[in-house]
C-alpha positions in Angstrom: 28.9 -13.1 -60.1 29.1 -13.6 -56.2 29.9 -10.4 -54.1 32.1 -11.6 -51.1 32.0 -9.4 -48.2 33.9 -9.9 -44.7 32.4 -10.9 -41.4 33.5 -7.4 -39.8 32.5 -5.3 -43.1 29.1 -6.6 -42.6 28.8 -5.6 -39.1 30.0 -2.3 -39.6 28.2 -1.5 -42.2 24.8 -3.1 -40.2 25.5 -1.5 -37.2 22.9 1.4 -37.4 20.5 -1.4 -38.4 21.2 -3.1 -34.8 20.9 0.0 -33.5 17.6 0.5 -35.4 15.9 -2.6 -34.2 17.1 -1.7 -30.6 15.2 1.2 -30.5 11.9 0.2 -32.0 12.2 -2.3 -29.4 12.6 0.2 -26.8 9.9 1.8 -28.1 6.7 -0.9 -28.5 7.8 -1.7 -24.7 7.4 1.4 -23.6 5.3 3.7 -26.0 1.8 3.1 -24.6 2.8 3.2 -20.9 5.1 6.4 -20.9 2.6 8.5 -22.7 -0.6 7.3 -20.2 0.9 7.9 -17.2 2.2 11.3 -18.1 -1.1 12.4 -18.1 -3.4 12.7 -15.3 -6.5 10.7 -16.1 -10.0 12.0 -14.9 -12.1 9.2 -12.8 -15.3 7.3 -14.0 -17.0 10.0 -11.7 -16.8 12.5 -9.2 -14.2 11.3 -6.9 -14.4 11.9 -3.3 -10.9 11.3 -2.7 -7.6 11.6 -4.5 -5.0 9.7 -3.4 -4.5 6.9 -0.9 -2.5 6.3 2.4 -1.9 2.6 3.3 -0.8 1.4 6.6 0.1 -1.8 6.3 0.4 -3.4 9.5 1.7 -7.0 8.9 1.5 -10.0 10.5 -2.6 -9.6 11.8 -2.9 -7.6 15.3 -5.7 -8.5 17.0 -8.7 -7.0 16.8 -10.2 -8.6 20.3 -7.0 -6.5 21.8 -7.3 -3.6 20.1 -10.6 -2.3 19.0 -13.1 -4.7 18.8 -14.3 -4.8 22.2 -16.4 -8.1 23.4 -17.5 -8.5 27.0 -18.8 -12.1 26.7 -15.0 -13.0 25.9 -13.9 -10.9 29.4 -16.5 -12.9 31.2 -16.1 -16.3 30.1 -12.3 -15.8 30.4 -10.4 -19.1 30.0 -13.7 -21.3 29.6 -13.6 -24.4 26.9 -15.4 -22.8 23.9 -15.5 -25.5 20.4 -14.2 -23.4 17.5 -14.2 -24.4 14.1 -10.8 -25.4 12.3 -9.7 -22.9 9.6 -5.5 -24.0 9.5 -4.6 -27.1 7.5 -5.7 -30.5 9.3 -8.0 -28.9 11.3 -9.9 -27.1 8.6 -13.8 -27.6 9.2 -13.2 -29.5 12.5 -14.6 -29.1 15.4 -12.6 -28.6 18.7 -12.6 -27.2 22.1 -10.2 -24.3 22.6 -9.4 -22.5 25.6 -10.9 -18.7 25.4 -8.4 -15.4 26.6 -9.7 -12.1 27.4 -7.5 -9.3 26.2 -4.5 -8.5 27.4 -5.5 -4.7 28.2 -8.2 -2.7 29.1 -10.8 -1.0 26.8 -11.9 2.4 27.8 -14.7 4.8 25.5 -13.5 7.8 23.5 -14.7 10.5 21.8 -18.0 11.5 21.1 -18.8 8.1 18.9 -18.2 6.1 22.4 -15.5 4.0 20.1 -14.1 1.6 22.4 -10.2 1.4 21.9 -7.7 -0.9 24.2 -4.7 0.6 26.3 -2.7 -0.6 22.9 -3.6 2.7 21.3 -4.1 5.8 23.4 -3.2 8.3 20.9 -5.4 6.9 17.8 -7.6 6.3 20.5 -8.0 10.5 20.4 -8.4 10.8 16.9 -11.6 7.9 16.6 -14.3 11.1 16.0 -12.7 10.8 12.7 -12.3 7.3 11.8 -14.2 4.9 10.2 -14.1 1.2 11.9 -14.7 -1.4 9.9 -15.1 -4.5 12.4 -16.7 -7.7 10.1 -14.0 -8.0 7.8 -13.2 -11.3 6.5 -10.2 -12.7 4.0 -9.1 -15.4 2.1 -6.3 -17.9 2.9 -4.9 -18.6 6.6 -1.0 -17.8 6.3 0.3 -15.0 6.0 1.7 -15.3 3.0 -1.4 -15.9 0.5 -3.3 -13.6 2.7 -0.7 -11.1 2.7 -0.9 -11.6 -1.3 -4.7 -11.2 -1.4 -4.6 -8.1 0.4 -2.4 -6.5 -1.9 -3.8 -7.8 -5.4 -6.8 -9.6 -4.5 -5.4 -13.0 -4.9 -3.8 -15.4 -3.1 -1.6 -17.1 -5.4 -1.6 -16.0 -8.7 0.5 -12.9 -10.0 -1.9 -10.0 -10.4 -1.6 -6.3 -10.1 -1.1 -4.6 -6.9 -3.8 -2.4 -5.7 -1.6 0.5 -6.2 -0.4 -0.4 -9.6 -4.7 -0.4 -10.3 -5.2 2.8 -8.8 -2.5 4.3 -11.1 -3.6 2.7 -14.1 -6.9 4.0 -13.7 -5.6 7.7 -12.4 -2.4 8.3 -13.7 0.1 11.0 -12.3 -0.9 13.9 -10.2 2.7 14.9 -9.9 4.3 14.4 -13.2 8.0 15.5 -11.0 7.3 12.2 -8.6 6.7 8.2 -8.6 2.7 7.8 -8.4 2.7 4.8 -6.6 5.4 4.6 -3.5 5.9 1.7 -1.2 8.3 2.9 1.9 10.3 0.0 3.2 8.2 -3.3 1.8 9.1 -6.4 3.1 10.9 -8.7 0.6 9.1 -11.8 2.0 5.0 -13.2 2.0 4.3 -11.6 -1.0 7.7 -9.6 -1.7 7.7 -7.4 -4.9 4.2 -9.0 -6.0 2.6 -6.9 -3.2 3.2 -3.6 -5.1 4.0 -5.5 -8.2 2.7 -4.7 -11.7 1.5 -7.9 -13.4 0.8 -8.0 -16.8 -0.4 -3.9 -16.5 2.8 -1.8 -18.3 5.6 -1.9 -16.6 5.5 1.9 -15.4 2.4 1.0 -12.8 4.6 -0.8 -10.7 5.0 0.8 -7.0 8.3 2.5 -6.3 10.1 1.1 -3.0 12.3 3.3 -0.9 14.0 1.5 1.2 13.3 -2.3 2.5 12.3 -3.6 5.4 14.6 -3.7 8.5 16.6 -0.9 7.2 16.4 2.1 9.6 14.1 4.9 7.8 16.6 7.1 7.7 18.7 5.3 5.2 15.6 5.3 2.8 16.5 6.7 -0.3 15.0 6.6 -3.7 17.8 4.1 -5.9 19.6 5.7 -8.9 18.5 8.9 -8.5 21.4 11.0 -7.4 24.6 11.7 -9.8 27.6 12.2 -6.8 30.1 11.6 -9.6 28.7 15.0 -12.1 28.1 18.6 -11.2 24.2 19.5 -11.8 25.4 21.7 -14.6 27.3 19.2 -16.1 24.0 16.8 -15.3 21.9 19.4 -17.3 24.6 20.3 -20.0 24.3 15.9 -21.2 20.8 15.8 -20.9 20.0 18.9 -23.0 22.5 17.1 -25.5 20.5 14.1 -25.4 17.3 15.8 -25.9 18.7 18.1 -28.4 19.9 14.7 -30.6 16.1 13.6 -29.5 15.0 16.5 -31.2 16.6 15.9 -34.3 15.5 12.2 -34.4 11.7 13.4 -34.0 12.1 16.8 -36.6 12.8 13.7 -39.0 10.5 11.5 -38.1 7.3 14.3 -36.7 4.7 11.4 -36.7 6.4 8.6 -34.6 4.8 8.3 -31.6 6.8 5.5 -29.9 9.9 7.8 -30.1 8.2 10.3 -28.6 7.0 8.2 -26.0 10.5 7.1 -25.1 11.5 10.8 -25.4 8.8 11.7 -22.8 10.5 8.9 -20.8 13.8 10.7 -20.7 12.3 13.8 -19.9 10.4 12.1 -16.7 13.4 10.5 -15.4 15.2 14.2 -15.6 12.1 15.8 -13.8 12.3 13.3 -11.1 16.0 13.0 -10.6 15.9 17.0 -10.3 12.5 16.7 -8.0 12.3 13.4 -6.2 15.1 13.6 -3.5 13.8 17.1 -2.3 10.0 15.2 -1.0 12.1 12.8 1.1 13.9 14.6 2.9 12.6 15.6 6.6 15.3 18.2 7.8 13.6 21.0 6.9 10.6 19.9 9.1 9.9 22.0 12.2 10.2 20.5 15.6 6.8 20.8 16.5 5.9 18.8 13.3 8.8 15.8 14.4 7.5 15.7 17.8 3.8 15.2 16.4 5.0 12.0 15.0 6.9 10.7 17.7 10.4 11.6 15.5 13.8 11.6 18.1 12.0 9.5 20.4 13.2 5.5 21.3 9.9 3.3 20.6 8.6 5.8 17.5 11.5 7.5 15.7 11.7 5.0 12.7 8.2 4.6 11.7 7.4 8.2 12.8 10.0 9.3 9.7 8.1 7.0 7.8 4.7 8.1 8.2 6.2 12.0 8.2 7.4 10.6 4.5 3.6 9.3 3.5 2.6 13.0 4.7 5.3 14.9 2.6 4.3 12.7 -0.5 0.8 13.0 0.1 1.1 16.8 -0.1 4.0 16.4 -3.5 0.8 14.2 -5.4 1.5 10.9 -4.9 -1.2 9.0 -5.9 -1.0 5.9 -4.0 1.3 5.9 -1.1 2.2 2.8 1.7 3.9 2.7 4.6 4.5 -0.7 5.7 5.7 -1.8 9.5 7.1 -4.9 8.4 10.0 -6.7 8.8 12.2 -9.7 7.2 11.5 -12.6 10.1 10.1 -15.8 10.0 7.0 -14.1 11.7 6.1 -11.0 10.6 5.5 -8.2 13.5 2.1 -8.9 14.9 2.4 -12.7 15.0 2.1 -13.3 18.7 1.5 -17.1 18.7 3.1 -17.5 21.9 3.7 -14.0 23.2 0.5 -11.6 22.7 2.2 -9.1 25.4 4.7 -8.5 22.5 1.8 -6.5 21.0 2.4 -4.6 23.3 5.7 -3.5 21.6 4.3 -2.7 18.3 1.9 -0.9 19.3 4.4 1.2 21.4 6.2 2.0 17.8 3.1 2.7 15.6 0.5 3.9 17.6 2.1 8.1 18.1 3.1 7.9 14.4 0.5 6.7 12.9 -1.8 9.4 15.2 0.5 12.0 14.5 -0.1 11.7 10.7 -3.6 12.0 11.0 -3.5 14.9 12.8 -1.2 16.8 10.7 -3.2 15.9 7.5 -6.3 16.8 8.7 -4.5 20.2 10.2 -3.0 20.7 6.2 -6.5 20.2 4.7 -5.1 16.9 3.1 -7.7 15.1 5.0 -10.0 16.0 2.9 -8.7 14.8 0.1 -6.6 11.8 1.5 -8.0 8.6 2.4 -5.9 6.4 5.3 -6.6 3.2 5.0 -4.9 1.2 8.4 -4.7 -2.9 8.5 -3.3 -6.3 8.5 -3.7 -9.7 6.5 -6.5 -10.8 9.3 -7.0 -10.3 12.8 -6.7 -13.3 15.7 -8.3 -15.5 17.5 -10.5 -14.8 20.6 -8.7 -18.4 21.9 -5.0 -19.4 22.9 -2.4 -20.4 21.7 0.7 -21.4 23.2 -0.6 -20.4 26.6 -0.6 -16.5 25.5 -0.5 -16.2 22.1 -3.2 -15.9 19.4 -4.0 -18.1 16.2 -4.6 -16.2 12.3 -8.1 -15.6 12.1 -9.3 -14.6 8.6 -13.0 -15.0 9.7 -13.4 -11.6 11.3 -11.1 -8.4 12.0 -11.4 -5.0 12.2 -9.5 -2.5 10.0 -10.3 1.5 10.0 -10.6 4.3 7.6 -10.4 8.0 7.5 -10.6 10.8 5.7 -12.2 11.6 1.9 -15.6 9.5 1.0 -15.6 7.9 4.3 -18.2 8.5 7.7 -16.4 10.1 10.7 -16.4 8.5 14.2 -18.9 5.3 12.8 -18.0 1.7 13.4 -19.4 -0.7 10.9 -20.5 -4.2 11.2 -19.5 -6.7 13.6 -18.4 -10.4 14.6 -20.0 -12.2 16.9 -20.1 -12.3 20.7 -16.6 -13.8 20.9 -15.0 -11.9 17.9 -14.1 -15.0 16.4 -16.5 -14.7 12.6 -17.8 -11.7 11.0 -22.0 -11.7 11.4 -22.8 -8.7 10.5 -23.0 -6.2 7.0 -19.7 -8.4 6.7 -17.2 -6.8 4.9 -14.9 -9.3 2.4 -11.8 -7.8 0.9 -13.0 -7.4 -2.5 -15.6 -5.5 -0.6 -13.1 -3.4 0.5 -10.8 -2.7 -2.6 -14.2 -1.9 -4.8 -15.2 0.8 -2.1 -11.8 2.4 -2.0 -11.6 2.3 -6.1 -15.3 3.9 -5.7 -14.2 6.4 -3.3 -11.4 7.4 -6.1 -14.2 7.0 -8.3 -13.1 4.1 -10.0 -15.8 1.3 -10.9 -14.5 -1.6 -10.0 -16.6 -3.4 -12.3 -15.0 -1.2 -15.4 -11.7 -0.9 -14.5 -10.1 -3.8 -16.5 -7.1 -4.3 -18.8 -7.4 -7.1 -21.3 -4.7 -9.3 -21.1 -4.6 -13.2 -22.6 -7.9 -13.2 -23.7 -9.2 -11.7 -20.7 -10.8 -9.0 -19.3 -9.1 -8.5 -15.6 -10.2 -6.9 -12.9 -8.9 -6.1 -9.3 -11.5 -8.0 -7.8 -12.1 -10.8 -10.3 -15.6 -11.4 -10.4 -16.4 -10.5 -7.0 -16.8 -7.4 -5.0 -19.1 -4.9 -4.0 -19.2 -1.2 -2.1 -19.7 -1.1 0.9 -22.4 2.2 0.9 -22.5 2.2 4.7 -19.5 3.6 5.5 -19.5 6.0 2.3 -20.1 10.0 3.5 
């Protein structure tokens, strides 16, 4: 005997099913990375530091302008120098280029002697406490790959951020907050995949606030804020929820993918009630504003967003950048026919970027912070375009400070001209294995297993950079 049953009695009385299968869904996606993160991890080893500042300063300013000071390029000032090709068509060709001094003069500071450019006067105070690191040297010319490599350690495949890394191998200091916060990223070279995930669980991926070209003060954490319910009434639905969460686990005590997506609910309620207070600068004092160039012309937008890295240093964020980027053809420090532009940036960054340092180091967060400040690759010591400067991924300098590094030391260098690192170079897997060291991360055992494979963030390669380490 055949039991005939409607198309709409079947669905109602499957419906719970659907429901069912929604929810285990929900679950396997989201089990194993709610409940990691939630819990603050404890490094390989002693860590010297415990979260991590980045300055990301795209576009490549130049290091021969800045702080990588080379009299042979003054003196032989606009003399025919052959250069090897590194750009497509000229790559490994030999031609004579036209050598520029820099734009502005270098003066000694501190009691390191650091020599820093006119471009900087107010980091230029601080260099007693920074670490220079002058032979780095990259991979891929263009700003995007390069831009891509920085961030993830390769230049064209989708890997995880060095952020999303960092918190994978950490967790959450501050289970209230984001662990990994990207203030205004640029959605161009590299985009999202610059604080992106990968193939790591989906809850490593950075948090952006705000976008490039957007003025600071409109950057505010997305879907946070309720305008349309009271707080009580907020609070009165999410205890409901979790009380019919409650229920769901009393029947079901050894399920622990629904408690992993009930864990979920709960951080999204600790943040939406938490989150909004760390970015908000008005209750700042003056003194503090003024420190960071806020309410000034050239410095109030990147001051508020280095004044932001400080406040969520000090809330636990575990991995925070600040990017001075914006959404143009050429990104900020890509003077190929205009290096007195420089001029402007550094105008914008250099008080801010001073003015953070100062005030963690005056907090004690110093000690536990490092700042990591630096572009895709430096330029070239030659022209271009009459006063511009070329990419040069052969040699630049970047800079460090605070926890696991050397005060007021400069580290390596590139050769007489600035053009190619020569010595203790310093490649960017170099780099990311020392800062994952200094975290006490080892590089080497920090993997996630993914198609087969064991991944790393710097591949096969990589190795710290014990020079610079305090």
């Amino acid at each position: 005997m055949s039991l005939k049953i409607s198309r709409r009695a079947m669905l109602r009385s499957a419906a719970c099913g659907f429901g069912s299968l929604a929810l285990t869904g929900l679950c396997q996606q989201t089990a194993a990375a709610s409940s990691s993160l939630l819990h603050q991890r404890r490094p390989m080893f002693p860590a010297k530091a415990k979260r991590v500042i980045f300055i990301f300063m795209a576009g490549g300013p130049s290091h021969v302008d800045s702080y990588d000071y080379k009299p042979d390029l003054i003196r032989n000032h606009d003399k025919d120098y052959d250069f090897t090709g590194v750009r497509f068509g000229t790559f490994g060709k030999k031609s004579k280029r036209k050598l520029m001094k820099p734009l502005w003069d270098f003066k000694q500071y501190g009691q390191c002697g650091q020599h820093v450019s006119e471009l900087f006067p107010y980091t230029a105070q601080m260099v007693d406490d920074l670490c220079f690191v002058k032979s780095m040297h990259t991979e891929g010319v263009a700003h995007g790959p390069s831009t891509l490599f920085l961030h993830t350690g390769a230049t064209n495949l989708i890997r995880p951020s060095v952020g999303s890394w960092i918190t994978y191998g950490l967790g959450a200091e501050n289970q209230n907050l984001p662990a990994f916060v990207t203030l205004q990223p640029s959605s161009s070279k590299g985009g999202p995949r610059n604080y992106s995930n990968a193939f790591l669980p989906p809850i490593y991926q950075g948090t952006a606030i705000g976008k490039a070209g957007q003025p600071a003060s409109k950057a505010k954490l997305r879907n946070v804020e309720n305008n349309s319910l009271s707080l009580d009434e907020q609070e009165r639905r999410f205890n409901l929820l979790q009380d019919l969460n409650s229920i769901h686990l009393a029947e079901s005590p050894e399920d622990d993918q629904l408690d992993a997506v009930v864990e979920s609910f709960e951080l999204a309620w600790r943040m939406q009630m938490n989150a909004p207070k760390s970015f908000e600068l008005e209750g700042e004092s003056k003194a503090t504003k003024r420190l960071y160039g806020i309410g000034e012309k050239h410095t109030d937008d990147f001051g508020k967003q280095c004044l932001m890295a400080r406040r969520m240093a000090e809330s636990g964020v575990r991995f925070i950048q600040v990017n001075y980027a914006d959404e143009s053809t050429n990104p900020r420090w890509d003077q190929h026919s205009n290096m007195p532009k420089h001029m402007d940036h550094a105008k914008a960054t250099d008080k801010p970027v001073a003015g953070l340092l100062a005030d963690l180091k005056n907090r004690g967060l110093l000690d536990e912070t490092l700042v990591w400040w630096g572009g895709e690759f430096g330029r070239t010591p030659f022209s271009q375009s009459g006063d511009g400067r070329d990419h040069n991924p052969r040699g630049f300098t970047t800079w460090l400070a605070g926890a696991g590094v050397q005060p007021g030391i400069s580290y390596g260098e590139t050769d007489e001209l600035g053009d190619t690192a020569v010595g203790n170079k310093v490649h960017m897997h170099d780099l990311h294995a020392t800062i994952l060291h200094i975290l006490g991360l080892d590089h080497e055992k920090l993997t996630y297993r993914y198609a087969g494979r064991d991944f790393r963030l710097t591949d096969v390669h990589g190795s710290i950079v014990r020079g610079i380490l305090s």
